[in-house]
C-alpha positions in Angstrom: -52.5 -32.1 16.4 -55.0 -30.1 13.7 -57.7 -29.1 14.3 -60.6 -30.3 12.2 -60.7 -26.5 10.0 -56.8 -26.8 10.0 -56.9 -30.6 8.4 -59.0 -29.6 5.6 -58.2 -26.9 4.5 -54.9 -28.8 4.5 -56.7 -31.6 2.6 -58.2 -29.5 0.3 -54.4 -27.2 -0.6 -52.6 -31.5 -1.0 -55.8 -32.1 -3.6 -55.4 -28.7 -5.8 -52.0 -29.0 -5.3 -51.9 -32.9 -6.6 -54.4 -31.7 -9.9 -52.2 -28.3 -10.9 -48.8 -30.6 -10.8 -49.4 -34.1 -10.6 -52.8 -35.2 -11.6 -52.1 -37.3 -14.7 -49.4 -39.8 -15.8 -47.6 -39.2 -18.8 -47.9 -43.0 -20.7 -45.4 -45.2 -21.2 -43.7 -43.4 -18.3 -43.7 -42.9 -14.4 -43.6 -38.6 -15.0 -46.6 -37.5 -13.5 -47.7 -33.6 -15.0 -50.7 -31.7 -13.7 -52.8 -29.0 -15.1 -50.1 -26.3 -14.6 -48.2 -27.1 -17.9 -51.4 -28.1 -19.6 -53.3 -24.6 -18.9 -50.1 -23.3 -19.9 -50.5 -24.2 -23.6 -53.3 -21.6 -23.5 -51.8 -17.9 -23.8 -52.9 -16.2 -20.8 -54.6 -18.6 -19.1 -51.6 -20.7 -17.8 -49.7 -18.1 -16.6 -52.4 -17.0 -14.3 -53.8 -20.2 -12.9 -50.6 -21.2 -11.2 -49.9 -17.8 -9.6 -53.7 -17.3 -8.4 -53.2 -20.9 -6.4 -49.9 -19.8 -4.8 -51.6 -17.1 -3.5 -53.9 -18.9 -1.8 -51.0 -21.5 -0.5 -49.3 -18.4 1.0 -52.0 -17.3 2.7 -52.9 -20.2 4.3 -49.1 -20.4 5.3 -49.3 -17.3 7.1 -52.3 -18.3 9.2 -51.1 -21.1 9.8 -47.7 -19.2 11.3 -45.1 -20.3 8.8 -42.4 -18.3 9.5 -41.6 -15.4 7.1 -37.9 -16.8 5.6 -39.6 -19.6 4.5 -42.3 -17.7 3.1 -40.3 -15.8 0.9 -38.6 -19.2 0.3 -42.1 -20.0 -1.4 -42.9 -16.8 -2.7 -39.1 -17.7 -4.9 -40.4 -20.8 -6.0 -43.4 -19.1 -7.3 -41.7 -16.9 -9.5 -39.6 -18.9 -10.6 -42.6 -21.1 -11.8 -44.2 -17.6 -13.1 -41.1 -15.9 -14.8 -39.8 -19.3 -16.5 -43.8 -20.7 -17.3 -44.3 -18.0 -19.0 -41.3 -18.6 -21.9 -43.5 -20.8 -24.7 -43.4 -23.9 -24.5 -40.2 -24.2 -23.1 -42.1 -22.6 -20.2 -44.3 -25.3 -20.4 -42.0 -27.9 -20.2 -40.4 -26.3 -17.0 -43.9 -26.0 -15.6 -44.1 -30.2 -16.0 -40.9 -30.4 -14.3 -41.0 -28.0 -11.5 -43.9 -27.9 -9.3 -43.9 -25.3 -7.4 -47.4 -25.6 -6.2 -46.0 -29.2 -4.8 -43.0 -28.2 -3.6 -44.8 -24.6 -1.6 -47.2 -27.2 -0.1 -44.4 -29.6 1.4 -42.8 -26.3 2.9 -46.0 -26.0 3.8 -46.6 -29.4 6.0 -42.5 -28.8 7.6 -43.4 -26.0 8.7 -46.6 -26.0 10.6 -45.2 -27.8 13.8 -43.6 -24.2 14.2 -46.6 -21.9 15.1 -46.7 -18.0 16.5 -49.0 -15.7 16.8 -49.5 -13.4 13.1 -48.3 -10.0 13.3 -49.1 -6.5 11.4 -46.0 -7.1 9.8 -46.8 -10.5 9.0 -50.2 -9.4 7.4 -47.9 -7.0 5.2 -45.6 -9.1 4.2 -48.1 -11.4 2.7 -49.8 -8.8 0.9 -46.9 -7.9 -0.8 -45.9 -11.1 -1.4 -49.7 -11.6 -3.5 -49.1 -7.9 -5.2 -45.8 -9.1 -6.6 -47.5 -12.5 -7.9 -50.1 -10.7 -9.3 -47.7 -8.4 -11.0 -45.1 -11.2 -12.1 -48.5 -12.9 -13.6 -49.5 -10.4 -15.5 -46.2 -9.4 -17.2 -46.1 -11.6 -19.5 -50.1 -10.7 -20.7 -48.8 -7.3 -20.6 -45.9 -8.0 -23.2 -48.0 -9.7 -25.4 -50.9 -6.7 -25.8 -47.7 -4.4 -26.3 -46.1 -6.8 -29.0 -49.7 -7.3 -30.3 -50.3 -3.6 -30.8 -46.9 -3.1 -32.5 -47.4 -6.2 -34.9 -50.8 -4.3 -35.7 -49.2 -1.0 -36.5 -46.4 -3.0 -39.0 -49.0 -4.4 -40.7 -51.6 -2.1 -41.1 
C-alpha cells in the first residue's frame, strides 16, 4: 500500500502526465493530444517542456526504487520523444502520437511493487540520465542559433 506522500505525488505525475499527452480530444475523433505537440508548435518552447517533465518522472522513479533497466527503458522513450519532437511539424505529429510522458508513467505504476533501498550509484545514474535530457533538449535550440547566425552572415 502507498503511503499518503507516495499517492500524491503519484496523483499529481497521472494529472501532468494526462495534460502534456492526453488532455484534449481531437473532434470528430476519439485521438486524444495533450500539450506536448501543442507547445511544440512553438520553437523552443516544445522541445523543452516535455524533457523538463521527464525529468521530474525519473526522479520520482528512482525514489520510488524503480529498478535501473527500466529506467533507462524511460530515459529511451524520452529521447526518442526529444530527438523525433524536435523535427518540425513532423515532430509534432510524432509528439501527438507517442506519449512518452504516458507511457514513462505506466512503467512507472508496474514497477513500484518492486522496491529497494536507492544507492550512490542509483543517485548517479539518475543524474546522468537528467544531464543527457537536458542536453538532447537543448540540441535542437542549439542548431537553430548556429543556422540563425549563418542565415545572418548570407544575408548581411
Amino acid at each position: 500500500m502507498l503511503r499518503p506522500s507516495r499517492s500524491q505525488r503519484l496523483e499529481a505525475l497521472r494529472k501532468a502526465a494526462r495534460l502534456l499527452d492526453s488532455a484534449f480530444v481531437v473532434p470528430g475523433t476519439s485521438f486524444r493530444i495533450g500539450l506536448d505537440p501543442l507547445l511544440g508548435l512553438v520553437p523552443g518552447l516544445g522541445e523543452l517542456a516535455s524533457p523538463i517533465f521527464a525529468i521530474g518522472i525519473l526522479w520520482h522513479a528512482h525514489e520510488f526504487g524503480v529498478p535501473r533497466p527500466v529506467l533507462f527503458r524511460m530515459m529511451f522513450n524520452v529521447a526518442i520523444d526529444a530527438l523525433v519532437g524536435a523535427i518540425p511539424v513532423a515532430g509534432d505529429v510524432f509528439d501527438a502520437a507517442w506519449k512518452a510522458n504516458t507511457a514513462n508513467l505506466a512503467l512507472l505504476e508496474r514497477h513500484m511493487s518492486e522496491p529497494r533501498p536507492a544507492t550512490p550509484g542509483d543517485w548517479a545514474f539518475v543524474a546522468a540520465m537528467g544531464t543527457t535530457l537536458l542536453v538532447v533538449a537543448a540540441i535542437p535550440i542549439v542548431i537553430v542559433g548556429w543556422a540563425a547566425v549563418a542565415l545572418g552572415r548570407l544575408l548581411f
